[in-house]
BATIPA-857311 format. One record per residue (C-alpha): residue in three letters; x, y, z. Coordinates in Angstrom, 1 decimal, padded with zeros to 4 digits, always signed. Example, Ala and Ser with C-alpha at 12.3 -4.5 7.8 and 13.67 -1.06 7.14 Angstrom:
2
code;X;Y;Z
ALA;+012.3;-004.5;+007.8
SER;+013.7;-001.1;+007.1
This chain:
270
code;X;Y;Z
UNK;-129.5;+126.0;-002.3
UNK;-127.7;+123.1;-003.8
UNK;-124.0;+123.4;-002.9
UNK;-121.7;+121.9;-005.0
UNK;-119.9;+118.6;-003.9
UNK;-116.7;+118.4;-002.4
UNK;-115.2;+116.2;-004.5
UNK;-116.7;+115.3;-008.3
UNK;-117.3;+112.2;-009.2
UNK;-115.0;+110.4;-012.0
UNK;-116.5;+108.8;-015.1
UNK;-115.3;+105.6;-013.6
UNK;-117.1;+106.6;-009.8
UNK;-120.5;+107.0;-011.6
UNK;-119.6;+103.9;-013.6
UNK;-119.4;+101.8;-010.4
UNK;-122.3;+104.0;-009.0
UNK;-125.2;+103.4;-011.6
UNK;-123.5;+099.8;-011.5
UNK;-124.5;+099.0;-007.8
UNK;-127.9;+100.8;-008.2
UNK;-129.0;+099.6;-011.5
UNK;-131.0;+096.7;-010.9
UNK;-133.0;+098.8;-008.1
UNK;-132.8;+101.5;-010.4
UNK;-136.2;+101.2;-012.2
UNK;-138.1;+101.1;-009.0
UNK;-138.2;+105.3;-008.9
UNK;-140.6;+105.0;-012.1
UNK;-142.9;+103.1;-011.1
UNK;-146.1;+103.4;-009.1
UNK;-146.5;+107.1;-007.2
UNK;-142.3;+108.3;-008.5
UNK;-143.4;+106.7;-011.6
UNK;-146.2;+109.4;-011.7
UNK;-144.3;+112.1;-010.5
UNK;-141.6;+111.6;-013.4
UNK;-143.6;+111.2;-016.1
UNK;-145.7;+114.5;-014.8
UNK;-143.0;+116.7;-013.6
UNK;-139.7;+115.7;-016.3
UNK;-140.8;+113.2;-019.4
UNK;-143.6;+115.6;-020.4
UNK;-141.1;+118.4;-020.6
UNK;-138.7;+116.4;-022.7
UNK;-141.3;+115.1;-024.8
UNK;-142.9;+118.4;-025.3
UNK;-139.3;+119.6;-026.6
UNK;-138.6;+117.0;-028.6
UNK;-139.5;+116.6;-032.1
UNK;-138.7;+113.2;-032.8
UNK;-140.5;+111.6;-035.9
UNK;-139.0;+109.7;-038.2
UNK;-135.6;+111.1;-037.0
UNK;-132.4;+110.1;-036.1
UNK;-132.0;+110.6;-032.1
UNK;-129.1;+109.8;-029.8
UNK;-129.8;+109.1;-026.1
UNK;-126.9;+110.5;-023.8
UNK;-126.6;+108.6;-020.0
UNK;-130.0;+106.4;-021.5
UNK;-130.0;+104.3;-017.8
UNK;-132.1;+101.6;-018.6
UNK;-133.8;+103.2;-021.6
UNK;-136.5;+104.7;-019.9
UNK;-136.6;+108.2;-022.4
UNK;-135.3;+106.1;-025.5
UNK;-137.7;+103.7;-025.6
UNK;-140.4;+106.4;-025.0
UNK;-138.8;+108.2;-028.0
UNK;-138.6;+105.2;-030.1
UNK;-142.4;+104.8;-030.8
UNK;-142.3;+108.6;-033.3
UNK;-138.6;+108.4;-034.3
UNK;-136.5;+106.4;-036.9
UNK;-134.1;+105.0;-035.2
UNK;-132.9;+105.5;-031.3
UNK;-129.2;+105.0;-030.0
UNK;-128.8;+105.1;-026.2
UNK;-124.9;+105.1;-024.9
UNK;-124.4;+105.1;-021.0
UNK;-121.2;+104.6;-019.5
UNK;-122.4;+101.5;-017.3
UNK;-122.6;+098.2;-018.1
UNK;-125.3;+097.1;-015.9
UNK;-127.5;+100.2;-017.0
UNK;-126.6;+098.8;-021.0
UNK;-127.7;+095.0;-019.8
UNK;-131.0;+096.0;-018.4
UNK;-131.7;+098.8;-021.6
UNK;-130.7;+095.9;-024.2
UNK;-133.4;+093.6;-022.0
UNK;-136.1;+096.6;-021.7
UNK;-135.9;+096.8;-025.5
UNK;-135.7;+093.3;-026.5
UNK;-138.5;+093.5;-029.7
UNK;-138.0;+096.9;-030.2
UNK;-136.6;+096.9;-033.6
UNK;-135.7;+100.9;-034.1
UNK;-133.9;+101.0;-030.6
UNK;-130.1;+100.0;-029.7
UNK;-128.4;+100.1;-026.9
UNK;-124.5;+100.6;-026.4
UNK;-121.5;+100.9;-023.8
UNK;-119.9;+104.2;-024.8
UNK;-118.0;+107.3;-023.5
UNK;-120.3;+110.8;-024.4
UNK;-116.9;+112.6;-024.3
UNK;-115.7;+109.7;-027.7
UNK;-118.4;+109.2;-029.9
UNK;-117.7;+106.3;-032.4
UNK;-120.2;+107.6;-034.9
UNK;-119.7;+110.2;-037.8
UNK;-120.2;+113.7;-037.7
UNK;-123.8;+115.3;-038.4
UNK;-124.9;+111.2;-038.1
UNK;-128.1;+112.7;-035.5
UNK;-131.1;+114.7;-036.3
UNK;-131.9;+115.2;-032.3
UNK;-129.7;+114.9;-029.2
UNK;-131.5;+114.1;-025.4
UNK;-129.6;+113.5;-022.1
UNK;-131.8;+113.5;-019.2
UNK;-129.6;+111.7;-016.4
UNK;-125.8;+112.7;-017.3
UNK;-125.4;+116.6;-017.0
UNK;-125.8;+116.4;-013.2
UNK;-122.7;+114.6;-012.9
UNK;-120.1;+116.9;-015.2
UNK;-118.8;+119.9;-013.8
UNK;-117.4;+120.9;-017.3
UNK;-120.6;+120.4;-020.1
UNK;-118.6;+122.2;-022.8
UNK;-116.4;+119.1;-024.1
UNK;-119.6;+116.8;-024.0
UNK;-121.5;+119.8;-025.9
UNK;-118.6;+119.8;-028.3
UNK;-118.8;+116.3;-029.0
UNK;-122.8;+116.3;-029.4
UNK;-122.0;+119.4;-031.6
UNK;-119.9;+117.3;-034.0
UNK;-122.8;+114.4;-034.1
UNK;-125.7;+116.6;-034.1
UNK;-126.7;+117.8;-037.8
UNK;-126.9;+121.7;-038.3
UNK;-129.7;+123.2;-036.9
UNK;-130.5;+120.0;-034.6
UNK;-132.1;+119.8;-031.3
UNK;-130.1;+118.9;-027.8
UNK;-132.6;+118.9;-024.8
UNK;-130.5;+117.8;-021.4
UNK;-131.6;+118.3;-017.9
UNK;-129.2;+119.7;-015.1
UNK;-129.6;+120.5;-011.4
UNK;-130.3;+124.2;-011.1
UNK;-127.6;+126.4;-008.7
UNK;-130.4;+128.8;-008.2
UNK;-133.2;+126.6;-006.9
UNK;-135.5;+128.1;-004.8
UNK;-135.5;+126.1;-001.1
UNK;-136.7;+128.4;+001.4
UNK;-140.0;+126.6;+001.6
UNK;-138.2;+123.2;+002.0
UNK;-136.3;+124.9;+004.9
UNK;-139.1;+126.4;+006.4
UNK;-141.2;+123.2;+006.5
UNK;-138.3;+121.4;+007.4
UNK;-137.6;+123.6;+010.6
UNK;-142.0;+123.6;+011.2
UNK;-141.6;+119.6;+011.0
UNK;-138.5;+119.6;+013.3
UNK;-141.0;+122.0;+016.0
UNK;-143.9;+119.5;+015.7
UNK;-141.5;+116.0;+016.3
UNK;-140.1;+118.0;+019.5
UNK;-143.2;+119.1;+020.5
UNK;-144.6;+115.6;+020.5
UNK;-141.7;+114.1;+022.4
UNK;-140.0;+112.4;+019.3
UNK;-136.7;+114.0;+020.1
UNK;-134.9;+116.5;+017.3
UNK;-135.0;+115.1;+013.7
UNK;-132.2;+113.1;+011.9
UNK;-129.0;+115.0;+011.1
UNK;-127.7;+116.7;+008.1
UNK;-128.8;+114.2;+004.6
UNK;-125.8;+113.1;+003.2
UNK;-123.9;+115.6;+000.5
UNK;-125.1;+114.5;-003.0
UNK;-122.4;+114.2;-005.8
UNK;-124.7;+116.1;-008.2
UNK;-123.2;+119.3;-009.7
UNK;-125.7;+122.4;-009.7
UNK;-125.3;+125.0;-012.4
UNK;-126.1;+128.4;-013.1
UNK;-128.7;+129.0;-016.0
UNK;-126.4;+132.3;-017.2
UNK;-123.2;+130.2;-017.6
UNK;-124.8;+127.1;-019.5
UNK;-126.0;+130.0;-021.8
UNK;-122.6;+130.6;-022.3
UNK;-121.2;+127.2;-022.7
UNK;-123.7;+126.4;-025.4
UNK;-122.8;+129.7;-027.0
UNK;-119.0;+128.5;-027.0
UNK;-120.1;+124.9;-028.3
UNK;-121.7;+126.6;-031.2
UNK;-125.3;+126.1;-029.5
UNK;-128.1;+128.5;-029.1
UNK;-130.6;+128.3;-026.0
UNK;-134.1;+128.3;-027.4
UNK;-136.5;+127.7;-024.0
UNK;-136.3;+125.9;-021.1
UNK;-138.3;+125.0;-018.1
UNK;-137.7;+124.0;-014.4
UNK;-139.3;+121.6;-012.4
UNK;-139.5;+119.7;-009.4
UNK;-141.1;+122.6;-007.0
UNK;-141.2;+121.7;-003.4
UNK;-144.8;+122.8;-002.2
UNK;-146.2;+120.5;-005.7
UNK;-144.1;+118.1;-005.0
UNK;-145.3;+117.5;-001.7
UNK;-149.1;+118.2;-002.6
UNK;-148.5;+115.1;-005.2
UNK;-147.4;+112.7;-002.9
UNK;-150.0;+113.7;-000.1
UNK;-152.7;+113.4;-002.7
UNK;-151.0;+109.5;-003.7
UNK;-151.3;+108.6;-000.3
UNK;-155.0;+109.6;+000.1
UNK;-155.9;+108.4;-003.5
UNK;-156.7;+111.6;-004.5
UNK;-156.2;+111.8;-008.3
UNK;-157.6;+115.4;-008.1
UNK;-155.4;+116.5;-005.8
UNK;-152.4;+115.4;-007.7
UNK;-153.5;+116.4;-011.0
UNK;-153.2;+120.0;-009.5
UNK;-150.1;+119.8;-007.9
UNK;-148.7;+118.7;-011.2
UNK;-150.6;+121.8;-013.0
UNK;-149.2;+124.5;-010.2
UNK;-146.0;+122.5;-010.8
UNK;-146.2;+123.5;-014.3
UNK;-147.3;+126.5;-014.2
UNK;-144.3;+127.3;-011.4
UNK;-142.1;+126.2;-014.4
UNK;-143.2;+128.3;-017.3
UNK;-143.8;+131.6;-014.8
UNK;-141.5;+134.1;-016.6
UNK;-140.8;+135.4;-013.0
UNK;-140.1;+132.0;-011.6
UNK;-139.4;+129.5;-013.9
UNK;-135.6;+130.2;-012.9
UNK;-135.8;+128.2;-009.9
UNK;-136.6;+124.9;-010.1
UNK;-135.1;+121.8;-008.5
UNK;-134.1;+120.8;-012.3
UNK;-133.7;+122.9;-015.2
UNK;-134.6;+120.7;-018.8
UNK;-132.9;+123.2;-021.6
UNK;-133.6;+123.1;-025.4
UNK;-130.8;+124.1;-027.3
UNK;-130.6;+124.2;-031.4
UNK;-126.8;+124.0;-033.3
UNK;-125.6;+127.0;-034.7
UNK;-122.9;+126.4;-036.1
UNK;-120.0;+124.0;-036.1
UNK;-116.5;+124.1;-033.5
């Protein structure tokens, strides 16, 4: 399973973080990841997400990847990250598009009014708090009564005995064939698993109800969808992103995925 980091990044460590990576940053949606994404995360989103002719607020928006999707049904989209490089390649990403801004801003300090948003999305800035119930009380002070949030986090309870078990069967066959033992232990990620039971609770206390979520990012699927890219096997693919799919709805699974994407609904105010 995911442990959780050592030390937690500061606001201003993923500000100088997403910094350095953004103008690489776009290459992981394009091409094969591109694919993968928009299978395994965006159509989750966008399946939750009922934008049209609303108001929507963007939380962590990177480059504007999920605003400017959202953009073509909705209103009017604002996307705040805290970086400054991520904000100059979002503003360039959305030059022409006239219902879209993009803006430099702290999710904690929102310099808009309260109730100002009919829908709330964050796909990229959960992973990196420890404590979501000040940012949910500040998207609850936004948000109009009875609006959407939908906001991915990495899942505490992922399921990764299949990733160690290949992992060990790969390590058997690269000793077997004279490569020598595989590369150490990956370096630790900063990114903050949580429990599905406790962000229950913390939308509860920041006046949210859950309504559904889904998990995603399955190992085996995974896998399948990059081995079918590789061969050009559109078939193959469009399985693995079915089983993937299926793996995240499963009543008896859907707990475990690499990523949880959550829809919750304001209740009531804090």
């Amino acid at each position: 399973m995911l442990k959780p980091p050592q030390h937690t990044l500061t606001p201003d460590e993923v500000r100088k973080r997403y910094n350095l990576q953004a103008e690489q940053y776009q290459s992981r949606y394009v091409g094969t990841k591109g694919a993968y994404y928009r299978r395994f995360e965006d159509r989750i989103f966008l399946g939750f997400l009922d934008v049209d002719g609303k108001r929507v607020l963007d939380l962590g928006t990177g480059r504007g990847r999920l605003a400017l999707m959202l953009a073509s049904r909705a209103r009017e989209v604002v996307g705040i990250d805290i970086s400054e490089e991520m904000i100059r390649h979002a503003r360039d990403a959305g030059r022409g598009v006239e219902n879209v801004q993009f803006e430099l801003g702290d999710a904690l300090k929102l310099n808009y009014p309260a109730h100002h948003f009919d829908v709330v999305s964050s796909m990229g800035m959960f992973p990196y708090v420890k404590d979501v119930v000040p940012f949910l009380r500040e998207i609850n002070r936004v948000l109009q009564p009875g609006g959407p949030l939908a906001f991915s986090v990495c899942n505490a309870a992922e399921w990764q005995y299949s990733a160690e078990a290949y992992t060990k069967a790969a390590g058997l066959v690269q000793r077997l064939r004279g490569r020598g033992a595989p590369a150490g232990e990956p370096a630790e990620s900063p990114l903050i698993p949580h429990q599905l039971s406790a962000l229950a609770a913390d939308l509860e206390t920041a006046g949210f109800e859950l309504v559904d979520y889904r998990s995603t990012f399955f190992f085996m699927p995974s896998r399948l969808f990059y081995w079918g890219a590789r061969r050009e096997l559109e078939v193959v693919q469009s399985m693995a992103a079915a089983a993937n799919d299926f793996l995240g709805w499963c009543p008896w699974i859907k707990d475990h995925g690499k990523v949880l994407v959550l829809l919750a609904r304001k209740r009531r105010e804090v």
